[in-house]
C-alpha positions in Angstrom: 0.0 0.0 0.0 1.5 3.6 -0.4 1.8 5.9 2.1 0.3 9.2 2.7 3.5 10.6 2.4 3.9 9.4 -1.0 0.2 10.2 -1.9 0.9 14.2 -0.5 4.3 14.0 -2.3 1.9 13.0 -5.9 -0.7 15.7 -5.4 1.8 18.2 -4.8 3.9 17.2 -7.9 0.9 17.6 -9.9 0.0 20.7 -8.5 3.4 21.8 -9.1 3.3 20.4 -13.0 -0.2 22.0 -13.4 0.6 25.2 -12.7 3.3 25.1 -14.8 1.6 23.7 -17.3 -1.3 26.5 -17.1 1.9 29.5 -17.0 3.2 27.9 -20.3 -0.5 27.9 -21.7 -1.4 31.6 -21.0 1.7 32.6 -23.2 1.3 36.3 -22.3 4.4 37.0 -20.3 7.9 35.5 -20.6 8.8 36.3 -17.3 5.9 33.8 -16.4 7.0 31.7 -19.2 9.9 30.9 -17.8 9.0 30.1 -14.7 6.3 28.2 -15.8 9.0 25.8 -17.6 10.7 25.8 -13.4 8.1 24.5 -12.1 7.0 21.7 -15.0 11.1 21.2 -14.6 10.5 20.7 -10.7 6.9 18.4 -10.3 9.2 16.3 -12.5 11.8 16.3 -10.0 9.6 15.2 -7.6 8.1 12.7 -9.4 11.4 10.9 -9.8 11.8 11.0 -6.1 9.0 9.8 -4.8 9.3 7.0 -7.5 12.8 6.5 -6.2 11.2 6.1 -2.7 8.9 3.7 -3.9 10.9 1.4 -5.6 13.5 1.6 -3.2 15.9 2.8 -5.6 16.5 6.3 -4.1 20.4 6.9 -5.1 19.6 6.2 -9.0 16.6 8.9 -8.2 18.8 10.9 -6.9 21.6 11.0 -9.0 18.7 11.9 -12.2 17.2 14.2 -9.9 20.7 16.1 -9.8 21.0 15.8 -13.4 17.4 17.3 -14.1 18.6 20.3 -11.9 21.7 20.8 -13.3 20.0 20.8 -17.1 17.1 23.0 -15.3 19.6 26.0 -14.1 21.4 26.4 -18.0 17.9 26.3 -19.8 16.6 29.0 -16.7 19.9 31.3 -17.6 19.7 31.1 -21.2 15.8 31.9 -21.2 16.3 34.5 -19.0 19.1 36.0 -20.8 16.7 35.8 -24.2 14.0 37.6 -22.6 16.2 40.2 -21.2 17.3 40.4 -25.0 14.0 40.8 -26.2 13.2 43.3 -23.4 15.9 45.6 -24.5 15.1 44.6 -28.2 10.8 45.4 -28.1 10.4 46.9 -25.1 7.9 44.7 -23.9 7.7 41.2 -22.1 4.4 40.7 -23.9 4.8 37.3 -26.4 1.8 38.7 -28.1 2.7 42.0 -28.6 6.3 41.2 -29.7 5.0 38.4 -32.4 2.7 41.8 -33.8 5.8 44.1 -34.1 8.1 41.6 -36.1 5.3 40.4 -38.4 4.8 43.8 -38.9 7.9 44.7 -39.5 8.4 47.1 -36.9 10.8 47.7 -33.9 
């Protein structure tokens, strides 16, 4: 049988991977964006944990869970160093607005 601890660890993952999910969806802001992609990055992480606990296989768990985070902090600085470059390019943080001015043409 699984423990509550696993069963809080599962909603909470999901919660973590639905909001996520739901900050990648609205595609307004890239700010949000980008830490939308954090926390689909860290339900994951979780996910692997508790299935590492389950299994009893927690240091192969572990040792992807490192991995993941390691992956997760070079795609977080090279997003965040594109959106500071489309800040500076468009003035805006707006996806929307930003997809108007280069179809249009403008700057």
């Amino acid at each position: 049988m699984i423990s509550s601890v696993a069963i809080v660890g599962m909603i909470i993952a999901g919660a973590l991977f639905a909001i996520g999910l739901a900050c990648l969806m609205a595609r307004r802001n890239l700010i949000k964006m980008v830490m939308g992609l954090e926390f689909l990055g860290k339900g994951v992480s979780l996910i692997f944990i508790l299935g590492g606990y389950l299994s009893g296989e927690m240091g192969l768990s572990q040792a992807v869970v490192f991995t993941i985070i390691a992956i997760e902090a070079v795609v977080a600085g090279l997003a965040l160093a594109l959106v500071i470059l489309a800040r500076k390019r468009w003035q805006t943080f707006d996806s929307a607005a930003i997809f108007r001015l280069t179809r249009g043409g403008g700057t």
